[in-house]
C-alpha positions in Angstrom: -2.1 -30.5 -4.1 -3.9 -30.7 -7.3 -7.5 -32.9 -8.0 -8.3 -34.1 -11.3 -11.6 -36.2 -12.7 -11.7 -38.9 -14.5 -14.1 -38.0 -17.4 -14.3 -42.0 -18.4 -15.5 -42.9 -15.0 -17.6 -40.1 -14.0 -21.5 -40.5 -13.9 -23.1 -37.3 -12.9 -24.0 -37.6 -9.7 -23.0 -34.4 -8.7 -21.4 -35.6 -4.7 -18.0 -33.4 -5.6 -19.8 -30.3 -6.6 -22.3 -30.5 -3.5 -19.5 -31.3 -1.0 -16.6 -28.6 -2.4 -17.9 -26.0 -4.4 -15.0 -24.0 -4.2 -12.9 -27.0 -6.1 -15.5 -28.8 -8.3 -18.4 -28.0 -10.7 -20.9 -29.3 -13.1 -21.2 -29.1 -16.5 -23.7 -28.6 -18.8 -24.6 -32.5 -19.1 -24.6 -32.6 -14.7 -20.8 -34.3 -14.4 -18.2 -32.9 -12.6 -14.8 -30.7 -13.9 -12.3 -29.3 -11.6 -12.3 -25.8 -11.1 -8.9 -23.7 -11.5 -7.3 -25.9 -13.0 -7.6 -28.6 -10.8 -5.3 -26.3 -8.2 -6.7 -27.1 -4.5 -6.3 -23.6 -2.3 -4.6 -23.9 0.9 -7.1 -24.7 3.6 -9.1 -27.3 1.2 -7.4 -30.2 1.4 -9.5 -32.1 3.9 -13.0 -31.0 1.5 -10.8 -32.4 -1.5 -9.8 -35.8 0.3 -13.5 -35.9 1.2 -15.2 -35.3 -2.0 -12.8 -38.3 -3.1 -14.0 -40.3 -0.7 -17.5 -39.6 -1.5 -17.3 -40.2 -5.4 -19.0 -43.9 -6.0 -17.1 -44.3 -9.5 -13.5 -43.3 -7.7 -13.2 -41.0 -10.7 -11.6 -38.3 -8.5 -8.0 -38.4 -8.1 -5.4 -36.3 -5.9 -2.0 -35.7 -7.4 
């Protein structure tokens, strides 16, 4: 399972970072970018699906 962001959609609110750490985190400007190359460790899925759900733009996506 990978996760990726949508840099076009994003708007900094920061609701990935808070709720996986260990997958997403902010930039310099406060908007999200995957960490590890988007790679989602075993044992993470469910904090991945839920950071998607949590993201009011839907700019995170599971592939």
């Amino acid at each position: 399972m990978k996760v990726k962001i949508d840099p076009e959609r994003c708007q900094g609110h920061g609701r990935c970072y808070d709720l996986a750490p260990a997958l997403f985190a902010e930039d310099d400007e406060g908007y999200g970018q995957v960490v590890g190359g988007g790679a989602v460790p075993e044992g993470e899925e469910r904090t991945a699906r839920l950071a998607v759900a949590n993201c009011p733009e839907r700019a995170i996506e599971i592939l």
